[in-house]
C-alpha positions as a Markdown table, in Angstrom:
| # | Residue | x | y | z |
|---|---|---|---|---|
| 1 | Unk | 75.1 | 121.9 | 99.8 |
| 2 | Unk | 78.5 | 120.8 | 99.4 |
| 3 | Unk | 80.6 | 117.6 | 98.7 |
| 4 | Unk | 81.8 | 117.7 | 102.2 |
| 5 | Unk | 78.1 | 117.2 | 103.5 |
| 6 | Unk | 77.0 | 114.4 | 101.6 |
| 7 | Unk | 80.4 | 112.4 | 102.2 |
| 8 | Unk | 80.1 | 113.6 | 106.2 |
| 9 | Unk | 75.7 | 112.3 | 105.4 |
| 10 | Unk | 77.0 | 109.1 | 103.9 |
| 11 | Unk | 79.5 | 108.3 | 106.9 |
| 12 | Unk | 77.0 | 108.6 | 109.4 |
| 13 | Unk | 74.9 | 106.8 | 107.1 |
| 14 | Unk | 76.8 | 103.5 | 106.8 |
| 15 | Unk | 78.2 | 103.9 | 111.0 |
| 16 | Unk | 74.1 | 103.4 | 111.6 |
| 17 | Unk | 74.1 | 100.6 | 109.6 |
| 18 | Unk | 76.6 | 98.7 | 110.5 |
| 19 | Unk | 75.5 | 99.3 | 113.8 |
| 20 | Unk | 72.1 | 97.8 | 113.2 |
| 21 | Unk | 73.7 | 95.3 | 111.2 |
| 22 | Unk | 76.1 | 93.9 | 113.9 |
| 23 | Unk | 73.8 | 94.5 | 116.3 |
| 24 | Unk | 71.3 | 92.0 | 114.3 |
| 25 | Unk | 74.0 | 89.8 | 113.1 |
| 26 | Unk | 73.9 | 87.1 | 116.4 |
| 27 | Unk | 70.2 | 87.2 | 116.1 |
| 28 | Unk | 69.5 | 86.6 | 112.6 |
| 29 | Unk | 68.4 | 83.2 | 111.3 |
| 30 | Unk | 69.5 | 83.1 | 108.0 |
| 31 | Unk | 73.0 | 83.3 | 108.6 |
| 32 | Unk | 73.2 | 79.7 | 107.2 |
| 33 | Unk | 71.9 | 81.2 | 104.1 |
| 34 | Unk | 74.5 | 83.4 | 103.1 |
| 35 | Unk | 71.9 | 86.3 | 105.3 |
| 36 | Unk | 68.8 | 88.0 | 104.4 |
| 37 | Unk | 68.5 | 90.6 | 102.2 |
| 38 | Unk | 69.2 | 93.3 | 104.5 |
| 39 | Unk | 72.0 | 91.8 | 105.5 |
| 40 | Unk | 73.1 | 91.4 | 102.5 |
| 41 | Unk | 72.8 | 95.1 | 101.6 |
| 42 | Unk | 74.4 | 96.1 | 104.0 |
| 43 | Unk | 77.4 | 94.4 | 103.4 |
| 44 | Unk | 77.6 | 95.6 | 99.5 |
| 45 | Unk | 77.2 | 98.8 | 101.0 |
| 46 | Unk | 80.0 | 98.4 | 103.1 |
| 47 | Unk | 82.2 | 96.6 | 100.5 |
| 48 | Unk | 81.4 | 99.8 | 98.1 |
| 49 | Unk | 82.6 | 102.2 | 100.5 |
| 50 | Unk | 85.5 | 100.0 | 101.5 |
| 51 | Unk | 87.0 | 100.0 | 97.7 |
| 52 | Unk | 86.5 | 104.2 | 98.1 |
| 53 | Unk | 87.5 | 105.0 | 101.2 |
| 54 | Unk | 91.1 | 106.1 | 101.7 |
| 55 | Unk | 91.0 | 107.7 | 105.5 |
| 56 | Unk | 93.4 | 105.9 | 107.6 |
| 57 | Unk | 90.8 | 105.7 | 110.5 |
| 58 | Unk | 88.0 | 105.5 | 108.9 |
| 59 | Unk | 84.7 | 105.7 | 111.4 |
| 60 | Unk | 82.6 | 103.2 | 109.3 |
| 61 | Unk | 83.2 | 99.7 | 111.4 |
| 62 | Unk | 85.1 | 96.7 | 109.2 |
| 63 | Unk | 85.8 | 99.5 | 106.7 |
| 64 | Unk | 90.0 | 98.3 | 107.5 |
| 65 | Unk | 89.3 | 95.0 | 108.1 |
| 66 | Unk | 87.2 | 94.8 | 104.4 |
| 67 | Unk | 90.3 | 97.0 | 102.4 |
| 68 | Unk | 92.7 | 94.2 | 104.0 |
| 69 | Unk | 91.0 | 91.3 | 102.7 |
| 70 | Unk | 90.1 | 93.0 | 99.4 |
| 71 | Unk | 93.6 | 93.4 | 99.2 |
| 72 | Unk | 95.1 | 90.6 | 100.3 |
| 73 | Unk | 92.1 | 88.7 | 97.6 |
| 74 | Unk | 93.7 | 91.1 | 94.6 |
| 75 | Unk | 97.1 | 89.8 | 95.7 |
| 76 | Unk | 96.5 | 86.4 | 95.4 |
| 77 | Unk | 94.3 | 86.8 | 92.1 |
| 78 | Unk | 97.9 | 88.4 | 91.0 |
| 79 | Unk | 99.6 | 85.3 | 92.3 |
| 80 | Unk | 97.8 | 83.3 | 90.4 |
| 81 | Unk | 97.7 | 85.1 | 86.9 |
| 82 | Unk | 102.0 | 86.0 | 87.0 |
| 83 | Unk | 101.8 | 81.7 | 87.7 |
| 84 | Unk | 99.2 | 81.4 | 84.4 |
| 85 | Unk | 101.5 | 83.4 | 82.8 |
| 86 | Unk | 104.7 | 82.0 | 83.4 |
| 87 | Unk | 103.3 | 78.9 | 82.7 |
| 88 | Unk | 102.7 | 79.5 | 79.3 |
| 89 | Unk | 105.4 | 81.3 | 78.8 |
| 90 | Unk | 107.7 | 78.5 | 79.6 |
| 91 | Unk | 105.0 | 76.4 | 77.2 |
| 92 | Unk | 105.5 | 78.4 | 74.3 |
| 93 | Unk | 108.9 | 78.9 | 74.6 |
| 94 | Unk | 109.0 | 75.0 | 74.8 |
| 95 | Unk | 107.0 | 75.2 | 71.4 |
| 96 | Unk | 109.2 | 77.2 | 69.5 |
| 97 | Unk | 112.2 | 75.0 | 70.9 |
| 98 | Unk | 111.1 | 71.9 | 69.4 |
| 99 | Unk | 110.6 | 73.5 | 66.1 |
């Protein structure tokens, strides 16, 4: 069998899913709880094939809608560390100045 099935497999895989998942989502009681495990699984799942997939329109629901926030999160994580950075830079150099 080739690569081509099991990645063809998987995608109808994950649609189910995310179809049962978002079908069960209004429904499920322990939404306050961060979801149950199933839930839960099924959104690592998704998140997994989110960082892999790079089809423009992918068939796997949220699959956009997870690379977009994943990417917009690393953005801000980069933000944040050039700031850190500069930071101490500007520290150091400060530092040395005053020697």
């Amino acid at each position: 069998m080739s690569s081509e099935y099991y990645s063809a497999t998987l995608l109808c895989f994950l649609y189910l899913l995310t179809l049962i998942l978002f079908e069960k989502l209004p429904y499920s009681q322990e939404k306050a709880a961060g979801g149950c495990h199933i839930c839960k699984r099924i959104w690592a799942l998704l998140q997994i094939h989110a960082r892999q997939c790079k089809q423009k329109n992918c068939p796997v629901p949220k699959c956009m809608a997870i690379r977009d926030h994943s990417r917009r999160i690393a953005l801000q994580q980069q933000a944040m560390d050039d700031r850190r950075r500069q930071e101490m830079n500007r520290t150091y150099a400060a530092a040395t100045a005053a020697r």
